[in-house]
C-alpha positions in Angstrom: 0.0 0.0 0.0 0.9 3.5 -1.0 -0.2 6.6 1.0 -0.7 9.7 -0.2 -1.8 13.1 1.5 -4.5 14.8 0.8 -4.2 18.0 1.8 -2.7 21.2 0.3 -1.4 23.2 3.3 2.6 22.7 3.3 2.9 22.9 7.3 1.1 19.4 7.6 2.6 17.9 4.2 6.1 19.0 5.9 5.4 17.3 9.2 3.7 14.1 7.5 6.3 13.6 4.8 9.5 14.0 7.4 8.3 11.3 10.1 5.3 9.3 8.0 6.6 6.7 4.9 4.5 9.3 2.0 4.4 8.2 -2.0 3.2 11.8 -2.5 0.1 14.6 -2.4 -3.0 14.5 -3.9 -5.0 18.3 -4.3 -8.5 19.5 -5.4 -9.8 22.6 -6.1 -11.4 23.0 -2.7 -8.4 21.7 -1.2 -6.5 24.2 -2.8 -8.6 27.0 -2.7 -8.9 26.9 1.5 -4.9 28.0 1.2 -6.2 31.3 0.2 -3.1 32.1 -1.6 -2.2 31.7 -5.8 -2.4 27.6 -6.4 0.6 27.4 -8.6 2.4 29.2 -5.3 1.5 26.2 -3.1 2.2 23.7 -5.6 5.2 24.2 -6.0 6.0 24.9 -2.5 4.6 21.6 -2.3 6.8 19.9 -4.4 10.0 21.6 -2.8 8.7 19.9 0.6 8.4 16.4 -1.0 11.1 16.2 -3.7 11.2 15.5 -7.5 10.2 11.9 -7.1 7.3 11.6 -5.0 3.8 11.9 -7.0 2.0 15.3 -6.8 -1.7 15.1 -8.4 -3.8 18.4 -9.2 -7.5 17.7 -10.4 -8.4 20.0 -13.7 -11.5 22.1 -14.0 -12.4 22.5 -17.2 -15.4 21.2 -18.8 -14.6 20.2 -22.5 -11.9 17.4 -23.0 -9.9 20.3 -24.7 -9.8 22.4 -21.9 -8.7 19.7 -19.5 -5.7 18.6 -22.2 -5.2 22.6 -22.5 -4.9 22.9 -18.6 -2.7 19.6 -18.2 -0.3 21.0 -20.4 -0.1 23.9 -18.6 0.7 21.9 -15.8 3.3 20.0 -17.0 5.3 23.0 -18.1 5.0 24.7 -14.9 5.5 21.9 -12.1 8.6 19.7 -12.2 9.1 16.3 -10.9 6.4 13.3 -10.6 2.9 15.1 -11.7 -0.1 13.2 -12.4 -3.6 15.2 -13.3 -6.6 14.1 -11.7 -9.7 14.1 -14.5 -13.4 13.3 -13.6 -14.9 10.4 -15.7 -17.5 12.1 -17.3 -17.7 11.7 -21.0 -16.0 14.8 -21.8 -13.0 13.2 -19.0 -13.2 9.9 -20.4 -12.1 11.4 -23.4 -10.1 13.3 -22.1 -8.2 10.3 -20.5 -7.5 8.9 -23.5 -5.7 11.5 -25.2 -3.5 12.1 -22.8 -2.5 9.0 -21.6 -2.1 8.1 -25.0 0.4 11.2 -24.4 2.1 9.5 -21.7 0.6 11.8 -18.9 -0.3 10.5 -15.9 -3.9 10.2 -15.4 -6.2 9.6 -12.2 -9.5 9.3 -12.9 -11.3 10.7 -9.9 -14.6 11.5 -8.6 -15.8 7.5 -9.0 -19.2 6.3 -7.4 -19.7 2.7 -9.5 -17.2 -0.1 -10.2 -18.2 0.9 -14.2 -16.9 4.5 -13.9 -13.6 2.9 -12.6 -13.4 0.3 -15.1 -14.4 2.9 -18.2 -11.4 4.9 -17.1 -9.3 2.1 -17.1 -10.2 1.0 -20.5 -9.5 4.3 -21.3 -6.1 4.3 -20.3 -6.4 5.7 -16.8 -3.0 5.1 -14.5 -5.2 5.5 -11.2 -8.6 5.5 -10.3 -10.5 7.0 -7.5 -13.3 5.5 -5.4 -14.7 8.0 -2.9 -15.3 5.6 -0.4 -17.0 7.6 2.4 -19.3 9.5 0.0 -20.5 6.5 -1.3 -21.8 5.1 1.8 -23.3 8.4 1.9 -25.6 8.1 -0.9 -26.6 4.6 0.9 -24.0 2.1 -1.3 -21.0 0.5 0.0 -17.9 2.4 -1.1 -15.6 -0.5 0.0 -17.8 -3.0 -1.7 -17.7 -0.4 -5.1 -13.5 -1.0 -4.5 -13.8 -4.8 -3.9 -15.7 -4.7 -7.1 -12.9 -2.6 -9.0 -10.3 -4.8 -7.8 -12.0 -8.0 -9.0 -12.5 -6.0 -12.6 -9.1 -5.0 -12.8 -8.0 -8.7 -11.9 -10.3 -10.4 -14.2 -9.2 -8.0 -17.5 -5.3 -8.3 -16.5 -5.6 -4.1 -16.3 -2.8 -2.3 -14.9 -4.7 0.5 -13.7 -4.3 1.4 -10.2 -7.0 1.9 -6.8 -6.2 5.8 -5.4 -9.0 5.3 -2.5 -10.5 8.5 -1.6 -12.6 10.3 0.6 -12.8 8.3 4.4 -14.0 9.9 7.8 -12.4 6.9 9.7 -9.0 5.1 9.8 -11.5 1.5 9.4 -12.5 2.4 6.0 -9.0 2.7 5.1 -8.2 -0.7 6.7 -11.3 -2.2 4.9 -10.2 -0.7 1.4 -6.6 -2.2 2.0 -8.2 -5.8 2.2 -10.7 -5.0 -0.2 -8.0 -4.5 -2.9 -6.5 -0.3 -2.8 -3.2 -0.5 -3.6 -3.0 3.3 -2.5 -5.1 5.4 -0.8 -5.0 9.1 -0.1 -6.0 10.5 3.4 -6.3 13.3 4.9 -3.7 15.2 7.6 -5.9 14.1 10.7 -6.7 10.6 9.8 -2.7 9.9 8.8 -1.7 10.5 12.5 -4.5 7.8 14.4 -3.0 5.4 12.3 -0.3 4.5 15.1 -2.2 6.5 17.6 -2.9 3.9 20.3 -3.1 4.9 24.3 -1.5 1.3 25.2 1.7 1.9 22.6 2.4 5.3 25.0 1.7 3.9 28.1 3.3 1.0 27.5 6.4 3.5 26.7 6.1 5.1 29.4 6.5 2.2 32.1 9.3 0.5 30.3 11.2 4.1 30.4 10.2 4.0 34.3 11.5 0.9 35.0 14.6 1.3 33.3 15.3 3.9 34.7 14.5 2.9 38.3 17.1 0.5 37.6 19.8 2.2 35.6 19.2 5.8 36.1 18.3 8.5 33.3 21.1 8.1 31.0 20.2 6.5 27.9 21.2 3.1 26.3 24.1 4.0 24.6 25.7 6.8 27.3 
């Protein structure tokens, strides 16, 4: 599994990519526009925080496949390193998808609510696709089911096409999409940091430091 951040505001992507094992940052419009501040700015103040090799994915607005091939060049001269863009699959998106990947630029297909979205963009040359797991179960389905379902598509047609799980309110989902088949997810700042939060681990800490200490004093191991 692969873990992305999803999250535009460089203080947590600094904290989360120094101690956390981070493949890279996904952005969205919203994401981006809560920075308040010019989004090619935080971009690529982003990709100065995680380096030329880790992925950085920015979703494109425009309407008409043109635009969206018009903007993702754009892109691609303007941010170095890994970029991927991230292209709802919608008809005008699907194609879209395959012009540019067709290009050779990285595509995730995002904004997925059925197995057959996920599997359209796949056929279509997709590099990533992207179940939005918690807004599924929203709308009364079963996201993790919809990325069991993907997985089992993907498998059966031998497609190379990656899971990017999206959208979760709870570190569970994230477990269950790992089972169900995600081979990356992308998770918000807060939800990154419960995933070794666990009272036991720090109190557990916390006596062994006690009792070695009782016994040997305060200097550490290696003093």
């Amino acid at each position: 599994m692969r873990l992305y951040i999803d999250s535009a505001n460089v203080e947590q992507i600094c904290h989360l990519n120094e101690y956390y094992p981070i493949a890279g940052v996904t952005t969205n419009p919203s994401i981006l526009v809560k920075e308040n501040r010019p989004f090619l700015e935080v971009l690529k103040e982003i990709r100065e925080v995680i380096g030329e090799e880790k992925e950085l994915f920015v979703q494109l607005i425009g309407e008409t496949a043109e635009e969206m091939i018009e903007e993702a060049n754009f892109l691609m001269r303007e941010l170095t390193g890994k970029v991927a863009v991230k292209i709802p699959v919608t008809e005008e998106g699907l194609k879209a998808i395959k012009i540019l990947s067709a290009a050779n630029i990285p595509v995730l297909a995002t904004t997925i609510y059925t197995s057959f979205q996920a599997l359209m963009a796949a056929l279509a040359g997709a590099k990533y696709v992207a179940p939005y797991v918690n807004r599924i179960d929203n709308l009364t389905g079963n996201g993790v089911k919809v990325v069991s379902e993907i997985a089992q598509f993907f498998e059966s047609y031998k497609l190379s096409t990656e899971i990017l799980a999206a959208s979760f309110k709870n570190v569970q989902q994230i477990h269950d999409v790992c089972l169900a088949g995600a081979e990356t997810v992308t998770v918000s700042p807060d939800l990154i940091e419960k995933f070794i939060a666990f009272p036991a681990t720090a109190s557990d800490v916390t006596v062994f430091k006690t009792e070695w200490q009782k016994a040997y004093g305060t200097d550490l191991i290696y003093s």
